[in-house]
Backbone as numpy.savetxt, mean C-alpha at the origin, in Angstrom:
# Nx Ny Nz CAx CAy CAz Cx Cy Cz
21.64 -9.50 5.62 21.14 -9.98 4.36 21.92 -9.29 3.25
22.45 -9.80 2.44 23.28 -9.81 1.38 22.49 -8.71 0.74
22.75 -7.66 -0.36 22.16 -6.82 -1.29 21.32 -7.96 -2.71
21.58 -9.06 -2.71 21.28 -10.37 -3.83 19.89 -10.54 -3.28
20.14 -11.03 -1.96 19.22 -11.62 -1.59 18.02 -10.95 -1.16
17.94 -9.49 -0.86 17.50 -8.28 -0.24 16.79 -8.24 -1.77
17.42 -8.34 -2.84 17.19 -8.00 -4.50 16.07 -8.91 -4.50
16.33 -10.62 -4.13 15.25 -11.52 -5.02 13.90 -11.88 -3.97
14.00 -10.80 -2.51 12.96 -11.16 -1.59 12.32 -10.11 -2.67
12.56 -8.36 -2.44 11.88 -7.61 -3.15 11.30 -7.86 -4.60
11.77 -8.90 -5.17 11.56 -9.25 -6.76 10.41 -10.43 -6.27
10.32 -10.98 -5.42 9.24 -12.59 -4.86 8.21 -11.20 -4.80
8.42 -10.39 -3.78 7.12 -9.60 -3.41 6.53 -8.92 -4.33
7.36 -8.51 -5.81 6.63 -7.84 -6.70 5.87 -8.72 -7.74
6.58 -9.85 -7.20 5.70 -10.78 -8.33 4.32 -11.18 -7.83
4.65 -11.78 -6.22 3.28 -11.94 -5.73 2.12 -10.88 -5.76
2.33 -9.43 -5.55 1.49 -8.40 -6.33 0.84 -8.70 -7.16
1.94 -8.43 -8.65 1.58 -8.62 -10.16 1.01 -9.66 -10.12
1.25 -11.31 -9.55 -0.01 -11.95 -9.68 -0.89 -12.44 -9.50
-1.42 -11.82 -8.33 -3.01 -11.39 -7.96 -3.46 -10.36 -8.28
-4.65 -9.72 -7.72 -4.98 -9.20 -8.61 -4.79 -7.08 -8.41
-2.83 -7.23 -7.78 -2.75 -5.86 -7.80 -1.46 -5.68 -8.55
-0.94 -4.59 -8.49 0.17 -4.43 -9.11 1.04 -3.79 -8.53
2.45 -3.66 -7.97 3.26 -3.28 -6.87 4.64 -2.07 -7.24
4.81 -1.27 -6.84 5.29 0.08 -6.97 6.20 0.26 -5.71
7.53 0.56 -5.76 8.40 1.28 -4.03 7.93 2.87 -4.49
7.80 3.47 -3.19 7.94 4.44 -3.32 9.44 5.35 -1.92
9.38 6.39 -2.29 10.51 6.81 -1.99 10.32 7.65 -0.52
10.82 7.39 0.96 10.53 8.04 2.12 10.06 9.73 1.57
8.92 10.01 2.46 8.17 11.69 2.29 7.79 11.89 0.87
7.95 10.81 -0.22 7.21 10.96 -1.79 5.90 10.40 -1.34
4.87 11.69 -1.45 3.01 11.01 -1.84 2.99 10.60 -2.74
1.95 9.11 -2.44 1.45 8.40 -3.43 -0.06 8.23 -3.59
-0.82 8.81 -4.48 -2.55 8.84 -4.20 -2.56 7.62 -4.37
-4.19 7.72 -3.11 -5.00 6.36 -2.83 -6.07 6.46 -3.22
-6.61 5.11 -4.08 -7.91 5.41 -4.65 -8.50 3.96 -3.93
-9.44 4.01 -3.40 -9.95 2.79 -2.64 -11.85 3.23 -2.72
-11.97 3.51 -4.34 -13.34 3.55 -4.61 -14.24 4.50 -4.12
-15.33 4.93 -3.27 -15.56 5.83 -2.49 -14.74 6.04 -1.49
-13.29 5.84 -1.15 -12.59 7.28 -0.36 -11.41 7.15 -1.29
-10.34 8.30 -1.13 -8.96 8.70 -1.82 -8.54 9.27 -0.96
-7.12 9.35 -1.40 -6.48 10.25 -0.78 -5.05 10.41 -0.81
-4.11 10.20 -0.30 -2.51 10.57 -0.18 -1.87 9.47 0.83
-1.10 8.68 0.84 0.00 7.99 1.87 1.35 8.43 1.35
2.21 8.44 2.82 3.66 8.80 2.36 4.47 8.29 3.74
5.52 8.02 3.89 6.47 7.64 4.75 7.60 8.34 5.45
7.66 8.16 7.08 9.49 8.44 7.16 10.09 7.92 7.53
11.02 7.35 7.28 12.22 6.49 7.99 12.48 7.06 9.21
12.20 6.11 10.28 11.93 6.32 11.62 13.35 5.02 12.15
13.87 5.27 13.64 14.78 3.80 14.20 14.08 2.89 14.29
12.96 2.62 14.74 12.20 1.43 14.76 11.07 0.65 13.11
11.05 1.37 12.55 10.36 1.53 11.06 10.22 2.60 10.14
9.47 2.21 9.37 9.00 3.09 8.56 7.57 3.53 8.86
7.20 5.09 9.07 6.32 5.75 9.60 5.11 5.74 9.14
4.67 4.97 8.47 3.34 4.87 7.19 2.31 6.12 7.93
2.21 7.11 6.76 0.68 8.02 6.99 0.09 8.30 6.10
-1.58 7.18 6.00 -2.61 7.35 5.06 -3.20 8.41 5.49
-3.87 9.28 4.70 -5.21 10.20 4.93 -6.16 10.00 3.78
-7.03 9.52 4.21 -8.03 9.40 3.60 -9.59 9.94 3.51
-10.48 10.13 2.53 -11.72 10.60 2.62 -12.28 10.49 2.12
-13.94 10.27 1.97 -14.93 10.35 1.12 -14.91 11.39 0.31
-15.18 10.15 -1.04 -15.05 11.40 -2.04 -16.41 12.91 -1.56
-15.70 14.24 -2.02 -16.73 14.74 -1.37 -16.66 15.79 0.17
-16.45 14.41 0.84 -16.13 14.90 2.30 -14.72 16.25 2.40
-15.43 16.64 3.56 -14.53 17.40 4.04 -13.68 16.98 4.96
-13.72 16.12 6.26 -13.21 15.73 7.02 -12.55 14.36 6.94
-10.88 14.33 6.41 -10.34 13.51 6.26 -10.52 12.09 7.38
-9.80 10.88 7.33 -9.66 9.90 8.46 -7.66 9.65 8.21
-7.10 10.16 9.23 -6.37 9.31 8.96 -5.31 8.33 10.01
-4.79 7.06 8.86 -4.39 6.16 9.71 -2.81 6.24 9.60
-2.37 5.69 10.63 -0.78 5.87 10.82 -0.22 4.45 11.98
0.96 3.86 10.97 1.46 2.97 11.43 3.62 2.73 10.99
3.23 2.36 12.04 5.07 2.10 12.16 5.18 0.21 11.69
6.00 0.17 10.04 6.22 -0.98 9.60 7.89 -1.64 10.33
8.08 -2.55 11.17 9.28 -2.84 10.70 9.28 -4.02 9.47
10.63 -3.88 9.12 11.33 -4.97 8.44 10.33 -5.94 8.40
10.09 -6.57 6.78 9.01 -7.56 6.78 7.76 -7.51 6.83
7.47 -5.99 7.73 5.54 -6.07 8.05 4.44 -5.77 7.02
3.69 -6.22 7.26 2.57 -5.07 6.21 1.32 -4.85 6.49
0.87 -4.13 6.05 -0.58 -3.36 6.61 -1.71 -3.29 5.35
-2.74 -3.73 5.12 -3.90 -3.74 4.04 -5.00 -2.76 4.20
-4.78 -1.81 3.60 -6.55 -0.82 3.77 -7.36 -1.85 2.78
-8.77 -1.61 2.97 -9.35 -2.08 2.49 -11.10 -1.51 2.49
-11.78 -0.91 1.32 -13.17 -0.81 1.01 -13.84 -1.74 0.73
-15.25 -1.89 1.69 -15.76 -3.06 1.29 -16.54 -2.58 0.20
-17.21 -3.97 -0.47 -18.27 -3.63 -2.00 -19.79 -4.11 -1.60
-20.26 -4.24 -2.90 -21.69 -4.72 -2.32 -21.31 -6.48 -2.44
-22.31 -6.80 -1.70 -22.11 -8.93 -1.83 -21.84 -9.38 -2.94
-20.90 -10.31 -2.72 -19.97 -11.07 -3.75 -18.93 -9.85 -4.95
-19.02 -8.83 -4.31 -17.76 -8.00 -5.10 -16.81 -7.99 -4.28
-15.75 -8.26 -4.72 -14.18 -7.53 -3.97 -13.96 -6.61 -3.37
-13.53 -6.87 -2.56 -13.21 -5.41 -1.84 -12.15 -4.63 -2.76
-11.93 -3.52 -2.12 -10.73 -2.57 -2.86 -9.84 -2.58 -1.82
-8.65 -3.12 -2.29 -7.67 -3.02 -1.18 -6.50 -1.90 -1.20
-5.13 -1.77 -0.81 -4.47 -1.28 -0.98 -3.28 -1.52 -0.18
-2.32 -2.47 -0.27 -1.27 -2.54 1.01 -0.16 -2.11 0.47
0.42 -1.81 1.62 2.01 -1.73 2.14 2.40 -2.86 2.36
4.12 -2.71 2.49 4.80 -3.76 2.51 6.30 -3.36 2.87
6.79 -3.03 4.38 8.35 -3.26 4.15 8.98 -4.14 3.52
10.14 -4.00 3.26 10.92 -5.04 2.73 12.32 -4.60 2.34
13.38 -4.90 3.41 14.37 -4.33 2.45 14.20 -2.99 3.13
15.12 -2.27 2.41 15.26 -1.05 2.43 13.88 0.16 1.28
13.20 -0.57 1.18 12.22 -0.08 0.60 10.42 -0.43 1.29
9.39 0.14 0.71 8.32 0.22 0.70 7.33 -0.05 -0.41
7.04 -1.00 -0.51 5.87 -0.99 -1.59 4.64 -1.22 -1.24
3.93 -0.46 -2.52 2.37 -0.09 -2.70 2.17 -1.28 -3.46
1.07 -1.90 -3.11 0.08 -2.88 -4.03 -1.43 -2.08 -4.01
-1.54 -1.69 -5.36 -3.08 -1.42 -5.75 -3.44 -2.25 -6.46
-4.68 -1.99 -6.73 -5.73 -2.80 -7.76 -5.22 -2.76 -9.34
-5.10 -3.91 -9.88 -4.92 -3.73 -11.20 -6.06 -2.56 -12.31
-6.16 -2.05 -13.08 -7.25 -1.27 -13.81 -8.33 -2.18 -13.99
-9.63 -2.22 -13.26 -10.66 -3.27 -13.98 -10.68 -4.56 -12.63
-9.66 -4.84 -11.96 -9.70 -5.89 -11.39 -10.96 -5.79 -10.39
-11.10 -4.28 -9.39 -12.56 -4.11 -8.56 -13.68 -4.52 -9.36
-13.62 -4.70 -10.26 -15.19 -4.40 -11.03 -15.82 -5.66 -11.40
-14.66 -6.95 -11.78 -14.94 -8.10 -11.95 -15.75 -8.65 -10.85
């Protein structure tokens, strides 16, 4: 795949983010990025592995002492959604990943979008 075309998949995926209702960020292999997914938070970060990228959330109730955490190997293309549920008829809080490219992006919640 051409560096153009590698450019306007990653530019489709940031748009589809921005317009629903999250907003989309790369972040950089072993750079933490906090997770806020309403009652739990916490930290995800990555390593460039031969088969993918190493995704490791840790997460916890706010509060808690005893983290949860999840860990997954993205290749090329994949993606993975955490997700808090709400009370009936609210949104959940999500939070995905997304290979793509030579990069990784975060989709969180826009400011305000959980609450609608």
């Amino acid at each position: 795949m051409t560096k153009r075309i590698a450019c306007l998949v990653a530019c489709a995926i940031a748009l589809t983010f921005v317009a629903g209702d999250c907003q989309a960020d790369s972040i950089k292999p072993v750079e933490g990025r906090s997770i806020d997914l309403g009652s739990f938070a916490g930290v995800a970060y990555y390593t460039v592995k031969p088969d993918g990228y190493l995704l490791v959330v840790t997460l916890a109730p706010r509060g808690a002492e005893t983290p949860v955490r999840f860990v997954v190997t993205l290749a090329p293309g994949q993606s993975v959604t955490l997700s808090t549920p709400r009370k009936l008829d609210e949104p959940a809080i999500e939070v995905s990943f997304q290979h793509q490219g030579e990069e990784l992006f975060v989709g969180v919640p826009r400011m305000g979008a959980a609450a609608d």
